[in-house]
N, C-alpha and C positions, 0 to 999 in steps of 0.2 A: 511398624512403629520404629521411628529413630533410636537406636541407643546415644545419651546424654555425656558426651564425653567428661571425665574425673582426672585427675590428677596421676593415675598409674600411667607405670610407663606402655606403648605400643612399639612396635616392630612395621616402621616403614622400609618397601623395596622400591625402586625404581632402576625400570630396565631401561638398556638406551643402545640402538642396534649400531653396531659398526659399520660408520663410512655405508650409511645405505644411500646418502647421495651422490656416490660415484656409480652408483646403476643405472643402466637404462631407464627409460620412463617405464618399458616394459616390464623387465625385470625388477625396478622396485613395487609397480603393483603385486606383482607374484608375491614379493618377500612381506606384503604387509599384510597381502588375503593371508597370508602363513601366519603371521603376526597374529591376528583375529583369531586364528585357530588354534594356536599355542594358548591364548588371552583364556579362551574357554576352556581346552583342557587345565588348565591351571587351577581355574575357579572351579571345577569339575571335582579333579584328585583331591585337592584339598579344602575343601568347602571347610570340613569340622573345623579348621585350625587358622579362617580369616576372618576376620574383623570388620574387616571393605574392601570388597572383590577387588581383583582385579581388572582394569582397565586402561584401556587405552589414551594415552593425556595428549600426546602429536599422534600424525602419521608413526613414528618410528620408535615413541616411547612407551614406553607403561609404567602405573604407581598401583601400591596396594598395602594393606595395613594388616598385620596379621595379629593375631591373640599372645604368638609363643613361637621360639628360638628353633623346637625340634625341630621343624620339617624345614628349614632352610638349608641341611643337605640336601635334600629328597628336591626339592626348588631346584637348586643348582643344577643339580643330576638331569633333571626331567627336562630344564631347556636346552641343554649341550645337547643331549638325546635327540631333542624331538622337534627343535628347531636349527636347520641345517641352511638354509639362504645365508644369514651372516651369524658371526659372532656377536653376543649380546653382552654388555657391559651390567655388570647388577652392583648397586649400594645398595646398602643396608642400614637404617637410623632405627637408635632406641633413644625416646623420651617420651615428654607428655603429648597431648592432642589439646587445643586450644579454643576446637570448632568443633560441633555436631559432630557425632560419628555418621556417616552416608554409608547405605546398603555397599556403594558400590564407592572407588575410593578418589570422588571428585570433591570440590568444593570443601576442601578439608586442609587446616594447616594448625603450625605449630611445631614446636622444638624438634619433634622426631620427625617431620618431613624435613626441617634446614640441615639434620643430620644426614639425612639421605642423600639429600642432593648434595651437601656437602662431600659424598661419600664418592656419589659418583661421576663429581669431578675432578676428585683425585683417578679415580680409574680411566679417565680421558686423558689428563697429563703423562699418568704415566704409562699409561699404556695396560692396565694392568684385567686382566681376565680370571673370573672364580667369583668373584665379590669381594667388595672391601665393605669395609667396616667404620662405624663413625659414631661416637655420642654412647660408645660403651665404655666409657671409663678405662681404665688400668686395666681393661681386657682387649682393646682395641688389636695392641699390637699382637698380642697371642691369635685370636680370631681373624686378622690377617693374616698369619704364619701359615695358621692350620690353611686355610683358603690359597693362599697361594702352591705349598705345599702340595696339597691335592687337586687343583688346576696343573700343574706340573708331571702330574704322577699319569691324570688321564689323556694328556695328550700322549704319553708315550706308546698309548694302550692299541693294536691294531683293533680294527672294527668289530673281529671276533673274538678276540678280549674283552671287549665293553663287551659286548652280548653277555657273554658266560658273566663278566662280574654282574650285572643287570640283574642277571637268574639268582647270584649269590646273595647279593642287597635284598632281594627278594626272600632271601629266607630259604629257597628251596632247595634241597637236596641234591647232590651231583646225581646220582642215578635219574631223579625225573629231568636235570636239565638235558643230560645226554639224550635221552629219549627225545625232547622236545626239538631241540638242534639236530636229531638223525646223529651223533657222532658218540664215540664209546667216553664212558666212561672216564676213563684214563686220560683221554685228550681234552675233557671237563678240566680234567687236573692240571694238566701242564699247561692249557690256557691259564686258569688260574696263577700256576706258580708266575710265569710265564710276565704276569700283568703282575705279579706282585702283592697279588690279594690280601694275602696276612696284613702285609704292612700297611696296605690302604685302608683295610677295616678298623685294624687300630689307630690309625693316626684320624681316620672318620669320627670314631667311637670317641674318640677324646675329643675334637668339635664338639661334637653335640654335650660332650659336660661340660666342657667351656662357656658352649653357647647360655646355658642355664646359669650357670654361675655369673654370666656376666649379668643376666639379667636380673638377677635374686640381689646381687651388689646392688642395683640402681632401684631398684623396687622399696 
């Protein structure tokens, strides 16, 4: 059964791959079977917390509507991670829905889709990678800071920095990530330090109350 869309506000993303038509014909098929694969884990990890799956809208895009702000860390993180062919551009709109909610998130418009895409053609002009933000009110520029910010922070990161912070976002304890990576302990640590953990936790953690706050403001 369709949910009847109302007057609250949702949470549109729209991804958009970087420059995937300077590939091969070869290699853009590769990067878009990848595509499809990311599409589903996506819709997979976070099921509880969408609204209208995600989906494929071109060859090289995707749109999806979520319920709530938290896990748009956990979003960002998971595509950088898990999709490697290009870099993915994300906007991100909060407003109403105008049309039917869809299982999956087609044939749907309204304020917080124009937000979206308005979002992420800013991130095509300027170039800009993490996510932007668009249709949050007086939180906009904050929730771009944070995003940029931590776009900045994880490029710095070697491979096995992102690993260990991975294990840390996770919750788990150095002793079990050491064990899991084969490496002691200690080297858990100075990866961490290393990558600057503290400060990326913190500067995360304040996203995500940003993110809420922006929302509760427009709500």
């Amino acid at each position: 059964m369709r949910k009847i869309a109302g007057e609250r506000p949702w949470i549109a993303v729209i991804g958009d791959m970087v420059e995937s038509r300077a590939l091969s014909a070869r290699d853009r098929a590769a990067a878009q079977h990848e595509f499809a694969r990311l599409i589903s884990l996506l819709n997979s990890r976070f099921r509880r917390s969408i609204a209208s799956r995600f989906v494929v809208t071109l060859g090289d895009e995707f749109q999806a509507l979520l319920s709530g702000t938290h896990i748009i860390p956990d979003i960002v993180w998971t595509i950088e991670s898990e999709y490697h062919e290009r870099e993915v551009r994300l906007g991100f709109g909060l407003g109403a829905l105008h049309t039917p909610m869809q299982p999956v998130a087609l044939n749907i418009d309204g304020p917080v889709l124009h937000h979206a895409r308005s979002a992420i053609a800013v991130a095509r002009k300027r170039r800009i990678l993490g996510g932007v933000f668009d249709g949050f009110g007086i939180h906009d520029t904050v929730l771009n800071g944070f995003a940029m910010l931590l776009r900045h922070s994880r490029q710095q990161m070697t491979e096995r920095q992102r690993t260990v912070i991975a294990h840390l976002r996770e919750g788990l304890p150095q002793t079990q990530i050491a064990k899991e990576l084969e490496i002691t302990k200690q080297a858990v640590s100075d990866h961490a330090i290393a990558a600057g953990w503290e400060a990326y936790k913190a500067a995360e953690a304040g996203w995500r109350i940003s993110l809420g706050m922006a929302t509760e403001f427009r709500a």
